[in-house]
N, C-alpha and C positions, 0 to 999 in steps of 0.2 A: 919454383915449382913448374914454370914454362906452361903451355897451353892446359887447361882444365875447361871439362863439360859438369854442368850442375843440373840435374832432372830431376821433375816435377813427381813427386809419389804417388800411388795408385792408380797408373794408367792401365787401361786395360791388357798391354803387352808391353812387356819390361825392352822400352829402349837400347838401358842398359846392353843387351844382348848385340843389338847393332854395333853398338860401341867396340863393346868386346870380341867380334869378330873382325873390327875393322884395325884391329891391336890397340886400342886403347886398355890402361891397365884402371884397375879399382882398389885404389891405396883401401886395407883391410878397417882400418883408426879414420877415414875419412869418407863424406858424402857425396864425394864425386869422383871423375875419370881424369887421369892424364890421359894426355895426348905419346902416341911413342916421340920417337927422337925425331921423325921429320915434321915434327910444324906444321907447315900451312897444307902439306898433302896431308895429314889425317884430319886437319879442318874439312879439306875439301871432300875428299873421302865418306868423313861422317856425316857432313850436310845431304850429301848423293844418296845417302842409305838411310838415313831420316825422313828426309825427303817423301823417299819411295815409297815408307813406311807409311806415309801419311801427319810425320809427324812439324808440329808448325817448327823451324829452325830461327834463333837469335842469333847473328853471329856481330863482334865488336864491329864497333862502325869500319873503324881503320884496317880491317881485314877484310869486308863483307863485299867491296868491289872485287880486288882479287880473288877470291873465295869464287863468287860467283863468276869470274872470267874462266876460272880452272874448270868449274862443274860444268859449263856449258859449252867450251870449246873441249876440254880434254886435255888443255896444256899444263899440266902440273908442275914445270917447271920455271915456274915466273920468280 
């Protein structure tokens, strides 16, 4: 199934939406998002727009250096 986001129900503004502008899709039969086909840029991506949002981000251990090297430099392609 490759990258999936799993989010917390009744917040006061549907994350979701970030997700989904940042092309993350919402399989119809399931409760979460994939990630599109690039990987670690819609990690980085969705963390950056959560983020902004205010909202608190988890990301797996073994990605979360990286992740956070992308968000803060800008280098998406590591």
């Amino acid at each position: 199934m490759g990258i999936v986001a799993a989010l917390r129900d009744h917040l006061p503004r549907e994350p979701a939406e970030l997700l989904t502008e940042a092309g993350w899709l919402h399989p119809a039969n399931l409760d979460i998002l994939r990630a599109p086909g690039d990987g670690l840029d819609a990690v980085t991506e969705a963390t950056i727009r959560l983020r902004r949002g205010r909202y608190t981000v988890a990301v797996e251990p073994a990605l979360a250096d990286t992740v956070l090297t992308c968000a803060t430099t800008g280098d998406h392609h590591r």
